[in-house]
KOLLO-776404 format. One record per atom (N, C-alpha, C): residue number from 1; residue in one letter; atom name; x, y negated, z negated. Coordinates in steps of 0.2 Angstrom, whole numbers, plus 5000, padded with zeros to 4 digits. Each point is the difference from the previous one (the first is absolute). Layout:
<nodes>
<num->NUM residu->a atome->CA x->X y->Y z->Z>;
...
</nodes>
This chain:
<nodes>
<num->1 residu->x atome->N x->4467 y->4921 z->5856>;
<num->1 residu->x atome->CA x->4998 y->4993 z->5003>;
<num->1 residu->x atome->C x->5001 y->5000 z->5007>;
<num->2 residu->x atome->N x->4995 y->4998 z->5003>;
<num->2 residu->x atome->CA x->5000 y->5000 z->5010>;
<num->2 residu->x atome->C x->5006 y->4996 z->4999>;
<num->3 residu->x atome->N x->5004 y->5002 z->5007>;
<num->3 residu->x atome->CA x->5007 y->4992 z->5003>;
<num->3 residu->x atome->C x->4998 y->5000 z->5007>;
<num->4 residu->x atome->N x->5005 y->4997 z->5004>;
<num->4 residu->x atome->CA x->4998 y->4997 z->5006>;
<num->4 residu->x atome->C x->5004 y->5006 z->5003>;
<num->5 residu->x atome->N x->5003 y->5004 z->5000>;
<num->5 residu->x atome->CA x->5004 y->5006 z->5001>;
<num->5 residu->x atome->C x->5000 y->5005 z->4997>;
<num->6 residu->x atome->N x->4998 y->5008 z->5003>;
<num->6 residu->x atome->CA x->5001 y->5006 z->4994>;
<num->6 residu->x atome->C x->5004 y->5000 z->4997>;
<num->7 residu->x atome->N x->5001 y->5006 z->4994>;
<num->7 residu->x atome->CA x->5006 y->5001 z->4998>;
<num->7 residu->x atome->C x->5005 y->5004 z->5005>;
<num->8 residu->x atome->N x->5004 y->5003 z->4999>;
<num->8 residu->x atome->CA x->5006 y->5004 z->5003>;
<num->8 residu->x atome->C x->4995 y->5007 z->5001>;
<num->9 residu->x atome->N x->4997 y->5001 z->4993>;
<num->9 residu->x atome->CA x->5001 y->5008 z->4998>;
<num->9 residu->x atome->C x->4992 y->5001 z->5005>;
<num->10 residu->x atome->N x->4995 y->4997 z->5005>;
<num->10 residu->x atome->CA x->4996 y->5000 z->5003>;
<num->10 residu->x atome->C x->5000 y->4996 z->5007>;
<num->11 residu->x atome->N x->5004 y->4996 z->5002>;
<num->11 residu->x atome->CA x->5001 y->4996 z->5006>;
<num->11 residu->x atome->C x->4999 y->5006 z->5005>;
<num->12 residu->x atome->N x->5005 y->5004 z->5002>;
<num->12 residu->x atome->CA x->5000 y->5002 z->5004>;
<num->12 residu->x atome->C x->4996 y->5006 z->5004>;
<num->13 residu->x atome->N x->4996 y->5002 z->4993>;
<num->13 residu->x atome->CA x->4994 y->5005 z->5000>;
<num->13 residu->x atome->C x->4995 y->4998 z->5007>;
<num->14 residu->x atome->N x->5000 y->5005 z->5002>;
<num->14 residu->x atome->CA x->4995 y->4998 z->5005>;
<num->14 residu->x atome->C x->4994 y->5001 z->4999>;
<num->15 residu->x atome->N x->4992 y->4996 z->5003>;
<num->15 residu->x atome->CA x->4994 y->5000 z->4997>;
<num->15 residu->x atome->C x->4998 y->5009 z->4999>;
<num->16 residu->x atome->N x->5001 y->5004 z->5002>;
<num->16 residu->x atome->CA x->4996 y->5005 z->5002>;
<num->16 residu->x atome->C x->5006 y->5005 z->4989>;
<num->17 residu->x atome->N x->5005 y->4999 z->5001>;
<num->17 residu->x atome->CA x->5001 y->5002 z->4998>;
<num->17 residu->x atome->C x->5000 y->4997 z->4990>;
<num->18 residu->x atome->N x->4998 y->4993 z->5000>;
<num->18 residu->x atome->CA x->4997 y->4997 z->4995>;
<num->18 residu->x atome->C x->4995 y->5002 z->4999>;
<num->19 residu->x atome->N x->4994 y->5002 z->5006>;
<num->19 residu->x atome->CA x->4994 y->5000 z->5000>;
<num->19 residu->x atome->C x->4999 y->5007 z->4995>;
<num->20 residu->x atome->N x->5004 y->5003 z->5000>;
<num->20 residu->x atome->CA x->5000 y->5010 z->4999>;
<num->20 residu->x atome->C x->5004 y->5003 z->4997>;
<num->21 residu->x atome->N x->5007 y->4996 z->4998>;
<num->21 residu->x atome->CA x->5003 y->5002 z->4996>;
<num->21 residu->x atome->C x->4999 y->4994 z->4990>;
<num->22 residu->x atome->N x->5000 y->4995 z->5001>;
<num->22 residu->x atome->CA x->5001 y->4995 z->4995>;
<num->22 residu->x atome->C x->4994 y->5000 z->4995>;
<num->23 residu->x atome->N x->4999 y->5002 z->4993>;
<num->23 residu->x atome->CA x->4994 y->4998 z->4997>;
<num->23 residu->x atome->C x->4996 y->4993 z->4997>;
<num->24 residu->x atome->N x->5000 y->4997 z->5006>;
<num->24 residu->x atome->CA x->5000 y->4994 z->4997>;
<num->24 residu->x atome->C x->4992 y->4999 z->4999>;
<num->25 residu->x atome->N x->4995 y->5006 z->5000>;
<num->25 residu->x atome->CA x->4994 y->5003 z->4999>;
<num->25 residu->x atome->C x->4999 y->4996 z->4991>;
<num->26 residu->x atome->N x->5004 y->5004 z->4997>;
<num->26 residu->x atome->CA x->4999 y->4997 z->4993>;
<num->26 residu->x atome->C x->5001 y->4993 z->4998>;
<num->27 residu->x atome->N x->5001 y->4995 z->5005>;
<num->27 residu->x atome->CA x->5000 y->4994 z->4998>;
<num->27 residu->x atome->C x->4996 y->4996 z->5005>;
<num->28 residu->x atome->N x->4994 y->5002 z->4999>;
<num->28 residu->x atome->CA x->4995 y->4998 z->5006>;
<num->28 residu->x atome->C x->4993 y->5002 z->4996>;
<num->29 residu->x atome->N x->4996 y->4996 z->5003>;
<num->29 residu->x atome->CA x->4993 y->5004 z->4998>;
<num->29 residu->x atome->C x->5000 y->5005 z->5008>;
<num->30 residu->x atome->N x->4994 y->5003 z->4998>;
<num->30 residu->x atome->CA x->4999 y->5006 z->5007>;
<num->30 residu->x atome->C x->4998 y->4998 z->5005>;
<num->31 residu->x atome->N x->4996 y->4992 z->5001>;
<num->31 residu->x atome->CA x->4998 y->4996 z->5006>;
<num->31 residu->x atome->C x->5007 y->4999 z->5002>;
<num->32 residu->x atome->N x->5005 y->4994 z->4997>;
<num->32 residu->x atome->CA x->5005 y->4997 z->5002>;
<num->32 residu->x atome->C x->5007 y->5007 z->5003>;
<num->33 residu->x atome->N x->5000 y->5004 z->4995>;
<num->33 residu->x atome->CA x->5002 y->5007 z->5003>;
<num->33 residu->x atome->C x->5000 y->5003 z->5008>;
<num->34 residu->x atome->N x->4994 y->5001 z->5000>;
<num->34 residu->x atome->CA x->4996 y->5002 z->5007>;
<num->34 residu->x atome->C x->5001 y->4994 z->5005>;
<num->35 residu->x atome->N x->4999 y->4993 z->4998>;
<num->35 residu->x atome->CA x->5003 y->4996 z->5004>;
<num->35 residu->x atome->C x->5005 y->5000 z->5003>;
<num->36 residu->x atome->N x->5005 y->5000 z->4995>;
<num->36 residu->x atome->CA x->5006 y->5000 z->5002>;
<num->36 residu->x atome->C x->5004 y->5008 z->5004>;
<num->37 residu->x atome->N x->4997 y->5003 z->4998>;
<num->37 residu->x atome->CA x->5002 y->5006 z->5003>;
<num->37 residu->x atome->C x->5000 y->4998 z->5007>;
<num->38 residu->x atome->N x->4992 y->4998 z->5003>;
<num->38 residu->x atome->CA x->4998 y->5001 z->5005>;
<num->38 residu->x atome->C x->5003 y->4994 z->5005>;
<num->39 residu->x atome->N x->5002 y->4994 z->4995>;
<num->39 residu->x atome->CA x->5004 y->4995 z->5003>;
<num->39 residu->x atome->C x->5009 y->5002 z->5002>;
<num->40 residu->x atome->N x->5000 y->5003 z->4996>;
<num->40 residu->x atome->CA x->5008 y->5005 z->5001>;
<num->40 residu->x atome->C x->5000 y->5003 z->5010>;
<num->41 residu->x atome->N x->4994 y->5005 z->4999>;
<num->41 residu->x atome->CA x->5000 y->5003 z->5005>;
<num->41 residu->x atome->C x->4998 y->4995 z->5007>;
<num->42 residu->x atome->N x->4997 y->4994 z->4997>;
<num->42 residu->x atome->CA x->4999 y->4996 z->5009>;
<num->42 residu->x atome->C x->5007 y->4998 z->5001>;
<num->43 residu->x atome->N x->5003 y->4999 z->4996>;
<num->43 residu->x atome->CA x->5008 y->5000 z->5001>;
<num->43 residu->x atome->C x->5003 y->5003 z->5006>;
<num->44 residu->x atome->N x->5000 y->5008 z->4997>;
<num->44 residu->x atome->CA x->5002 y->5003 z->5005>;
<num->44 residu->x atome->C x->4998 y->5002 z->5006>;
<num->45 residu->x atome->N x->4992 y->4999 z->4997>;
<num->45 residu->x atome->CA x->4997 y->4999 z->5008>;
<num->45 residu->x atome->C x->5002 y->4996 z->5004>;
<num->46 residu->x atome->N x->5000 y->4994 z->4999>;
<num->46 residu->x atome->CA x->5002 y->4992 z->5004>;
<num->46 residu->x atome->C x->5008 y->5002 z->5003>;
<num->47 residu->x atome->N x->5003 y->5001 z->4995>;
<num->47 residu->x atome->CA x->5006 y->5003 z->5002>;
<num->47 residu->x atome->C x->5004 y->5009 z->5007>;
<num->48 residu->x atome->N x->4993 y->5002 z->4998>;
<num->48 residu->x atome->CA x->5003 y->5006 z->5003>;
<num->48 residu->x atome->C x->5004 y->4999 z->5009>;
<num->49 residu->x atome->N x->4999 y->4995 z->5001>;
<num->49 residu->x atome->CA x->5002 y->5000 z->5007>;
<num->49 residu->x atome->C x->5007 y->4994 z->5000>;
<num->50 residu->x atome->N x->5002 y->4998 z->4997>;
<num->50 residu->x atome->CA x->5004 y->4996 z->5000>;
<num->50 residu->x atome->C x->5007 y->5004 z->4997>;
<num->51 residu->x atome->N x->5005 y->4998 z->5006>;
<num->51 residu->x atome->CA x->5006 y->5003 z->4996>;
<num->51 residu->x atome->C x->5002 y->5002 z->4995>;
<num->52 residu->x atome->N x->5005 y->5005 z->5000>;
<num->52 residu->x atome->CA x->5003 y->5002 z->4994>;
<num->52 residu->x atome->C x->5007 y->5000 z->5000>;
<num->53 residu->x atome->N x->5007 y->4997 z->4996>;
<num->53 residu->x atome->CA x->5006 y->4999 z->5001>;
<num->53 residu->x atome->C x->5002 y->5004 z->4992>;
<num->54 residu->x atome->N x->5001 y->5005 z->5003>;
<num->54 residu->x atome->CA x->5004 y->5003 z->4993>;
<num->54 residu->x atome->C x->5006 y->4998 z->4999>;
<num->55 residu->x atome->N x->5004 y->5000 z->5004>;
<num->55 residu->x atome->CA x->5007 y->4996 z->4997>;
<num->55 residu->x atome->C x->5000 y->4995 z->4997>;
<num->56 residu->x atome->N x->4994 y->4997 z->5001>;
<num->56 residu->x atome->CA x->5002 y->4993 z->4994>;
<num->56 residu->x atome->C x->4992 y->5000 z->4995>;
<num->57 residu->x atome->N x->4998 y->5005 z->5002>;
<num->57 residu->x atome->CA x->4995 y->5001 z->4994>;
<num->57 residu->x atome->C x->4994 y->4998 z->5002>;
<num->58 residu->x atome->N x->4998 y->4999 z->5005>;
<num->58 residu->x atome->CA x->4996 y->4995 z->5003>;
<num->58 residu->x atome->C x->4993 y->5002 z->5003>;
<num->59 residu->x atome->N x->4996 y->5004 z->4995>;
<num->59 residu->x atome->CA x->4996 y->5003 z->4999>;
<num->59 residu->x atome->C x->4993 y->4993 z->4997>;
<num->60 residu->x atome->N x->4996 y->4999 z->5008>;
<num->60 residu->x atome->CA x->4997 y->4994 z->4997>;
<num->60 residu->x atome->C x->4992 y->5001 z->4995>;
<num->61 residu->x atome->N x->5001 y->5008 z->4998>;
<num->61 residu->x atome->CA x->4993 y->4998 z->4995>;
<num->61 residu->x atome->C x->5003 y->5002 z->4993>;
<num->62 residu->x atome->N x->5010 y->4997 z->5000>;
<num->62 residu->x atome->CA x->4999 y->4998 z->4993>;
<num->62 residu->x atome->C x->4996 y->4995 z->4996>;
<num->63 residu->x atome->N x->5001 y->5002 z->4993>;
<num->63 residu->x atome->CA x->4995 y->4994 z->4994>;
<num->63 residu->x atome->C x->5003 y->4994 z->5002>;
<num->64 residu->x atome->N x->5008 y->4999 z->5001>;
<num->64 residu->x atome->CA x->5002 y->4994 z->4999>;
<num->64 residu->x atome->C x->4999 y->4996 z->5006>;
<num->65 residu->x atome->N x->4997 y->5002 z->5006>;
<num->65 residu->x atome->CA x->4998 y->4997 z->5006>;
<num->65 residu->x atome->C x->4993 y->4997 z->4998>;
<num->66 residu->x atome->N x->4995 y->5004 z->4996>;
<num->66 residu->x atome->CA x->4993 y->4995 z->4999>;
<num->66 residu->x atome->C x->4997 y->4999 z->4996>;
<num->67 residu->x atome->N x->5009 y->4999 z->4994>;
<num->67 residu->x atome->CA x->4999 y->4998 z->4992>;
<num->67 residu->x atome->C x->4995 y->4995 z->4999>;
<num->68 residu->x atome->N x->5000 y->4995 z->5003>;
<num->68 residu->x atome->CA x->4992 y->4994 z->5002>;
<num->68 residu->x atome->C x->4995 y->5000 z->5000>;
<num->69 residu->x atome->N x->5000 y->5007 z->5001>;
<num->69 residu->x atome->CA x->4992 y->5004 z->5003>;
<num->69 residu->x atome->C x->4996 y->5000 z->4992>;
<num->70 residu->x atome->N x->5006 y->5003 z->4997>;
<num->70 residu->x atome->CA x->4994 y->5003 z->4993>;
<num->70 residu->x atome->C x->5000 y->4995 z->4994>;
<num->71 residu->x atome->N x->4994 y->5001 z->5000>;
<num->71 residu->x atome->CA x->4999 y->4995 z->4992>;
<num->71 residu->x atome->C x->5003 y->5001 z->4993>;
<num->72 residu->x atome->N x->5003 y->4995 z->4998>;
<num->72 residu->x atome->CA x->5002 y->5001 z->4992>;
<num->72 residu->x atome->C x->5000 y->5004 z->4998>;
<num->73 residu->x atome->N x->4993 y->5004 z->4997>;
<num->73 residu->x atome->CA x->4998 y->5007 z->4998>;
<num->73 residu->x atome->C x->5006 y->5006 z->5005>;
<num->74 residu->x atome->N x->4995 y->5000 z->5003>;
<num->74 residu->x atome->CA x->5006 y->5006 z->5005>;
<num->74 residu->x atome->C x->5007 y->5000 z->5000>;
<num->75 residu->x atome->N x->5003 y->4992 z->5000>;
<num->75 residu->x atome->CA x->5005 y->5000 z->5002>;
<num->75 residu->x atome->C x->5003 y->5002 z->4992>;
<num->76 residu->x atome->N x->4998 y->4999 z->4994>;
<num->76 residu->x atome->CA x->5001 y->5001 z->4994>;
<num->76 residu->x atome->C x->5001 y->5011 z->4997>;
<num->77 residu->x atome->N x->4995 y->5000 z->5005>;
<num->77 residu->x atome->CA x->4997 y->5009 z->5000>;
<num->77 residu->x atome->C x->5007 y->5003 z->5004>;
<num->78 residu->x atome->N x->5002 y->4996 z->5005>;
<num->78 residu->x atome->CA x->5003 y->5005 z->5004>;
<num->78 residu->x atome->C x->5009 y->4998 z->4997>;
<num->79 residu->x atome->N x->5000 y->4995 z->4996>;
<num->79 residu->x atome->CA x->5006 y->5000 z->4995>;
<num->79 residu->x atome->C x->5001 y->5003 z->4997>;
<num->80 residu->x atome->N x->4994 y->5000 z->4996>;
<num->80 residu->x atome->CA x->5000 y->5005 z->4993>;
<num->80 residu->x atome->C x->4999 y->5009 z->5003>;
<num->81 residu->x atome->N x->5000 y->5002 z->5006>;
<num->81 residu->x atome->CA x->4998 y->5007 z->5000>;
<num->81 residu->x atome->C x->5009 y->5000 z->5003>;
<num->82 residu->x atome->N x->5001 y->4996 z->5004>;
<num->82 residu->x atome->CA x->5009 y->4998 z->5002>;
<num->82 residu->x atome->C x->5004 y->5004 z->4995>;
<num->83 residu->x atome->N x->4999 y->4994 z->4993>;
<num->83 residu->x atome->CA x->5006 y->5002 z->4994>;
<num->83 residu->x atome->C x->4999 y->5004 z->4999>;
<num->84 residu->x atome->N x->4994 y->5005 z->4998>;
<num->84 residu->x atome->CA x->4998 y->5007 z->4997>;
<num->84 residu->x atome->C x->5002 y->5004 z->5005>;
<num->85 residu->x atome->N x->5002 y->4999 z->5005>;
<num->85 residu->x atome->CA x->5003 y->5006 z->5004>;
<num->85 residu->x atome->C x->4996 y->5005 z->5004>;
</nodes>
């Protein structure tokens, strides 16, 4: 079920790294899939230029910076591929 915040076990993933490691593929049709993949990546495009703070984590094309961005669906996809590890 989407919340107003990721869970823990996906928060700090960062988009590039959800985009390419997570199978949130299986909880999607193949439109919505593709969509989201490619919305993962403008992430990190929009992102690429903006600092980076590793000491506090602060890496801005994590999930939980543009939790808002994705719809229900996605946001439900990239829970369920979260759990399964």
């Amino acid at each position: 079920m989407p919340t107003s915040t990721p869970p823990f076990s996906i928060a700090f993933l960062s988009a590039d790294t959800a985009a390419e490691c997570l199978a949130y593929q299986q909880h999607l049709t193949k439109d919505e899939s593709v969509s989201l993949y490619r919305k993962l990546w403008s992430i990190v495009t929009e992102c690429k230029d903006l600092p980076v703070y590793p000491e506090i984590d602060g890496n801005p094309s994590r999930i939980e910076e543009h939790w808002g961005r994705f719809s229900d669906r996605e946001q439900a996809a990239l829970i369920a591929a979260g759990e399964e590890g």
